[in-house]
N, C-alpha and C positions, 0 to 999 in steps of 0.2 A: 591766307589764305589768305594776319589781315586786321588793319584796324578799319576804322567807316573810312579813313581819308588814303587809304593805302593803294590803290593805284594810281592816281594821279601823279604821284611825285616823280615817278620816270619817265612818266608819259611822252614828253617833252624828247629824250634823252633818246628813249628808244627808234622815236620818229626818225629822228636824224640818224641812229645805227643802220635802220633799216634802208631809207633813201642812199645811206652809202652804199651796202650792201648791193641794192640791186645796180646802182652806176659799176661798179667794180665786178659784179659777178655775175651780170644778165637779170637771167629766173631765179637768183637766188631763193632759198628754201623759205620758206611764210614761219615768221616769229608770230608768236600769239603774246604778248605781254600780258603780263600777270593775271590781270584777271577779268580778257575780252570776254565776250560771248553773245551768243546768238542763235536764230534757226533759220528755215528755211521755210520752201514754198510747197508743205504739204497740203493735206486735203484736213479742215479742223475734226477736232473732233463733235460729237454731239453735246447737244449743249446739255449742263447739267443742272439738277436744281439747286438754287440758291442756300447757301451758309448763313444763318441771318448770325451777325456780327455786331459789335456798336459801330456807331458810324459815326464815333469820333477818338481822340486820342484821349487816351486818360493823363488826366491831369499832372496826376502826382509823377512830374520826373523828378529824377534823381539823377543833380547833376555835380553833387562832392560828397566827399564822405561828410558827415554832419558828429560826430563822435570821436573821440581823443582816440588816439589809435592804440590799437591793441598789442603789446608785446609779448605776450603771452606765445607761447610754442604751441602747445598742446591745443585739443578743444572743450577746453572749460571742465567744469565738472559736473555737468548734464551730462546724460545718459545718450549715445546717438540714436536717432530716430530710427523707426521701422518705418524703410521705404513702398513694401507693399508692391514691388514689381510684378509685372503680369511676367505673366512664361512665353517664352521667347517665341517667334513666330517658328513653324516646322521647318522651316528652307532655313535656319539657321542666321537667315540675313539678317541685319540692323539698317532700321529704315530712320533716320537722323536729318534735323535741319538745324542749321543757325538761327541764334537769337542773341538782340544786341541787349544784353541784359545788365548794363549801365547804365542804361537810359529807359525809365518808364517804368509802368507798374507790371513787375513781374508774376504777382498772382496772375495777372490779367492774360496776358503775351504766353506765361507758363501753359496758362491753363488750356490756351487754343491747342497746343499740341497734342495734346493729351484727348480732350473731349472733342475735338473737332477734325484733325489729322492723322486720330488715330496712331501718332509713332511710337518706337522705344526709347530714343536717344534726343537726345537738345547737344547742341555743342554751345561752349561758352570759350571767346577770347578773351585770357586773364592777361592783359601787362602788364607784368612786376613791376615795370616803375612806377606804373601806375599807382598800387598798391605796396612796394615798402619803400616808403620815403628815405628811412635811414635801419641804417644796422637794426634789425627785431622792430623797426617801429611800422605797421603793418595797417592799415587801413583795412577791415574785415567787412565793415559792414553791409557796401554793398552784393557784395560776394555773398556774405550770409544770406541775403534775402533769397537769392536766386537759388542757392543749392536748396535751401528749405523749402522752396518753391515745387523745385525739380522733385525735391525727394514727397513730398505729399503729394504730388502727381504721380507717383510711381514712373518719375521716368529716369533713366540711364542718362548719366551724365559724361560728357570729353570735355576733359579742360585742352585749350590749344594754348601754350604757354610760351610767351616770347617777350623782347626789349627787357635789359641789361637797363638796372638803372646806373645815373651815372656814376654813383659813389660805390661802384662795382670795376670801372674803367680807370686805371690812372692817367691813360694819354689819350681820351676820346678824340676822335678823330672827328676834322669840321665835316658837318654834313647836312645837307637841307631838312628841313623840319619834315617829321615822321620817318627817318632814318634809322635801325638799331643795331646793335652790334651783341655780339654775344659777351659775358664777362671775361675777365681775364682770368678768374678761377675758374674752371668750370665748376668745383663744388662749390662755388656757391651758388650757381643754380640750382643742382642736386639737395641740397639744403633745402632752396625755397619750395624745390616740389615737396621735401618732405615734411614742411610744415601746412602745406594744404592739406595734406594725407593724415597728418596728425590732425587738424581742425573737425575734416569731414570726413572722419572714419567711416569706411561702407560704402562712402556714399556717389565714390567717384570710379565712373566703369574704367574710365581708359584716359593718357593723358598723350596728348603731341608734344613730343619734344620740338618746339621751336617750328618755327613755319617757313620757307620756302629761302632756304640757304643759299639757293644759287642767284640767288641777287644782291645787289651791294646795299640796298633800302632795307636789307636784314640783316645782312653778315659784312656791316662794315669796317674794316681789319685794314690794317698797315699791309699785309702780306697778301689781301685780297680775298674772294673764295675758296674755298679749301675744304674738300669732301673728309681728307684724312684727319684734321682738325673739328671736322662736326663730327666722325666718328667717336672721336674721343671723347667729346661734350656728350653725347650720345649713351656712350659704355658707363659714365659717372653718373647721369641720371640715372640709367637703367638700374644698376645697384644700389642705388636709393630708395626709388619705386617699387622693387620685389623686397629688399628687407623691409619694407613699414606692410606690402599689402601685394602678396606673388600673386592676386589674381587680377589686378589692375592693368588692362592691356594696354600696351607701352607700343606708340603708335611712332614712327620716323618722321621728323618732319617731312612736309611736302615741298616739292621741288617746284617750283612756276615755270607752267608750260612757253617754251621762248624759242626755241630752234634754232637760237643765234649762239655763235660763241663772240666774248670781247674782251680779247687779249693783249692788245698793243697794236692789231690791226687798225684803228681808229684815232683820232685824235685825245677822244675822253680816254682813251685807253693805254694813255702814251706811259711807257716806261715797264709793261707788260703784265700789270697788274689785272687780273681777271677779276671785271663787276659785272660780268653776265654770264653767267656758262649754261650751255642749250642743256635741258631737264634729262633727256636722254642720259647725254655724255657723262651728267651732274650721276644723273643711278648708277651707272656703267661702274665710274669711279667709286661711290661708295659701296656697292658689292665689291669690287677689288680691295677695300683697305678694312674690309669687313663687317660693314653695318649691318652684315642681316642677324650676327648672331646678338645682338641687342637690342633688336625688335619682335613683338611679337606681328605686327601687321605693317609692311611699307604706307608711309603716307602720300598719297599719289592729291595732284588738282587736274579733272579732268573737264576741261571750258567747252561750249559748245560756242559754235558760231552760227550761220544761217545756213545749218548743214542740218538733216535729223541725224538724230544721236548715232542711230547703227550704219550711216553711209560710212564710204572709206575716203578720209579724206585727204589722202594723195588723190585718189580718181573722184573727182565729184560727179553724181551722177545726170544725167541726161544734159541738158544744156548747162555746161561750166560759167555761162555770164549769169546763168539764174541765182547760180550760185556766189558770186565775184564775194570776196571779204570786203567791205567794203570803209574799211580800217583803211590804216597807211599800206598796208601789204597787198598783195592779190595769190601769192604761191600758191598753188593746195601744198598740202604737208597734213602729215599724218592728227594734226594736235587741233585738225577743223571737224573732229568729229571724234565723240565719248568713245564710241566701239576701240576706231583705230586707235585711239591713244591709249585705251587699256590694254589693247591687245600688243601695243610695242611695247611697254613695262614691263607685260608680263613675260613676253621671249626674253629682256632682260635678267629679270629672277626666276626664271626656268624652273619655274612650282617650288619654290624654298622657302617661300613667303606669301600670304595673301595680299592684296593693296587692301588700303582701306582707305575710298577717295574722301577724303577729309572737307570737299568745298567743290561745289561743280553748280552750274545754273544757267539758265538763256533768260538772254536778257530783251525784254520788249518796252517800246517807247511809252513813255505816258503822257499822255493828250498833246503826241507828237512830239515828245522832247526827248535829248538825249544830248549826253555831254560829246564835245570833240572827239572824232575819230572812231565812236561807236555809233556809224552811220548801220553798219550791220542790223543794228535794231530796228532800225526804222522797216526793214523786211518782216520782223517778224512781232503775228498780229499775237494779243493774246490769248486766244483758240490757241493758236501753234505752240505760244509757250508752254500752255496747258497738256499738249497732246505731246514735246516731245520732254517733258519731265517726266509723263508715265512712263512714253519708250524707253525714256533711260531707268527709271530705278526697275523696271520689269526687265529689260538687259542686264542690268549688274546684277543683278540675283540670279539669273536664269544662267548666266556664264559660267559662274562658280569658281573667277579670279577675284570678286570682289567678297571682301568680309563686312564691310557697310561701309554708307554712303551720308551725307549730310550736304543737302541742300541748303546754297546760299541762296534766298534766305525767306526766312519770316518777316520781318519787321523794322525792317530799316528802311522804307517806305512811308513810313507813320512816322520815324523818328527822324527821317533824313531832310535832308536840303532841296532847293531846286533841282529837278530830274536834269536839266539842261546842262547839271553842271556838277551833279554829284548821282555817278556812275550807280553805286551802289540801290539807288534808288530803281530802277529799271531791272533788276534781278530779282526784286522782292515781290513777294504771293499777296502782299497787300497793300490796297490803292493807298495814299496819302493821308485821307480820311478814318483808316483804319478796315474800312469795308475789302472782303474778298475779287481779287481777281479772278478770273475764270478757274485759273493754276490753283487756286488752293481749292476751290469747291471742287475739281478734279483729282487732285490729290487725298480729300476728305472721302472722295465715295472709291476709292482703290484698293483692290483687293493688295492684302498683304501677306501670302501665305509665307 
């Protein structure tokens, strides 16, 4: 959806796809790379009253495991915790955000969700390499904080699971830093999900198999992208996951919204290896080699740009330069706006499946800053952020193609780098300092039936 450095690394790449693109094909169709976004030029919302927060970063980060690592399969011989879940909202929806819960004190960051956001779900991204260095040798501990966290919150947890470590690869393939490839067993990914299931019995609502395949910064392979190939990684988790715990909802990785295909048309592309395939074509394909009977919800990323969320954004509405992408692209295309891009998935999987957008957010400047190429932000103030995050999660519920949603993000704001220069920062509901943006004192007073 995503580590903290995980756009940047194509950045580069795609720029120049894209300036091919339009030299060779005119108007060609507007790529959204991984993980733009933005809004547009509505009317804000009303202002709301203030979240009081701390209004600093807590101290205590954590930034290595500090404890011999754990080999152990199982989870110890404690009794698992009573999580204490509240009952689900009526409309059945799951209302979800990110939290970078590697970094920082997650009592802290936990607990906003919970007492102050009001949600059900926290998503957490685990990378396996991160975590098992070698055969069974397993770093737990920051993981442990955070599910214990989650679960004394009484909140529903998604693990989004991705990156093959490398003593899982026998011929890794050279690749720029933050690059990952899936293993070459796929059980032994299946394995690794089943020792989190075994650690955190209960405790884990739903997992994503792997994140956004149809890029080469995830699915880097000798043979390229390959939907048939994630099927199969797919089908081996999944019978992992329902024998350890059938009620754990088994999410599809998500596809990154891109519009592009890059198949040998290009220079990087030479010798016909596909390291971009457009998110559409990427579904199309995996309903055809059968990934939906190994899901229980498709995992979909739906970005916004400086469009609000329910325009259509093939037609942007009233004056189209108000709206310009103001990225390397200009196209409209269906993927500048939440609505239309749920609404093309869904004629995709023709109701067989719900999506469950795993990672969606607009992004607003902070005190003017914003990294390359997400000049779009600079459009949008944040009031607007604030107003169309409501329109979206009040859209995705009210539609009834979506099964829940998890806003990127909380807190990577507080934990991140300069905004000028580290993307993820400008998506997050909280200033630098730790204090509320407008988006999350909006988000806090929203109704969530």
């Amino acid at each position: 959806m995503s580590n903290p450095s995980r756009k940047n690394s194509n950045l580069s790449l795609f720029i120049g796809l894209w300036m091919g693109l339009i030299v060779m094909a005119g108007a060609g169709v507007f790529g959204l790379i991984y993980w733009l976004s933005g809004s547009g030029a509505a009317t804000a919302p009303a202002p709301t009253p203030p979240v009081t927060l701390a209004t600093s970063v807590p101290t205590a980060l954590v930034t290595a495991p500090t404890t011999p690592p754990d080999v152990a399969v199982g989870g110890g011989e404690e009794q698992p915790p009573a999580c204490n879940y509240p009952p689900n909202p009526a409309s059945g929806f799951g209302y979800g955000i990110q939290s970078h819960v590697f970094v920082g004190d997650n009592a802290y960051w936990i607990t906003l969700v919970r007492d102050k956001l009001h949600f059900q779900w926290v998503k957490m991204q685990v990378r396996w390499d991160d975590l098992e260095k070698g055969p069974g040798q397993i770093f737990w501990d920051v993981l442990d904080s955070a599910m214990k966290e989650a679960c004394s919150n009484g909140l529903h947890v998604m693990l989004s699971v991705v990156a093959a470590p490398a003593w899982t690869l026998a011929n890794p393939l050279p690749a720029p830093e933050g690059q990952a490839a899936p293993p070459d067993n796929y059980q032994g990914y299946a394995d690794f999900l089943a020792k989190l299931l075994d650690r955190y019995p209960g405790q884990i609502g739903a997992i994503e198999v792997w994140n956004e395949m149809n890029l080469e910064r995830e699915w880097n392979t000798a043979s390229g992208i390959n939907p048939t190939e994630y099927v199969k990684m797919l089908a081996t988790a999944h019978a992992a996951i329902k024998a350890k715990d059938s009620n754990v909802v088994v999410i599809s990785g998500a596809p990154s919204p891109t519009g592009i295909n890059c198949a040998g048309t290009f220079p990087e592309c030479a010798g016909g290896r596909p390291i971009i395939v457009d998110d559409a074509t990427y579904l199309r394909q995996f309903v055809e080699a059968g990934g939906l009977q190994f899901a229980d919800c498709i995992g979909t990323h739906s970005n916004g740009t400086n469009l609000p969320p329910t325009a259509d954004g093939t037609h942007p509405p009233g004056d189209a330069n108000a709206y310009t992408f103001k990225g390397p692209w200009n196209n409209p295309h269906y993927s500048w706006s939440l609505k239309s891009q749920v609404e093309t998935y869904a004629q995709i999987l023709n109701g067989q499946k719900p999506q469950c957008v795993t990672e969606f957010g607009y992004a607003s400047a902070v005190d003017g800053k914003f990294p390359a190429n997400y000049e779009f932000a600079a459009d949008v103030s944040e009031q607007q952020q604030a107003q169309y995050l409501l329109e979206a999660f009040n859209w995705m519920r009210d539609s009834k193609l979506v099964k829940m949603a998890f806003l990127f993000n909380l807190d990577y704001g507080p934990k991140g780098n300069d905004p000028a220069s580290d993307d993820n920062v400008i998506f997050s509901i909280l200033k630098q300092d730790g204090s509320p943006r407008p988006a999350f004192d909006a988000l806090s007073l929203m109704d969530k039936p």
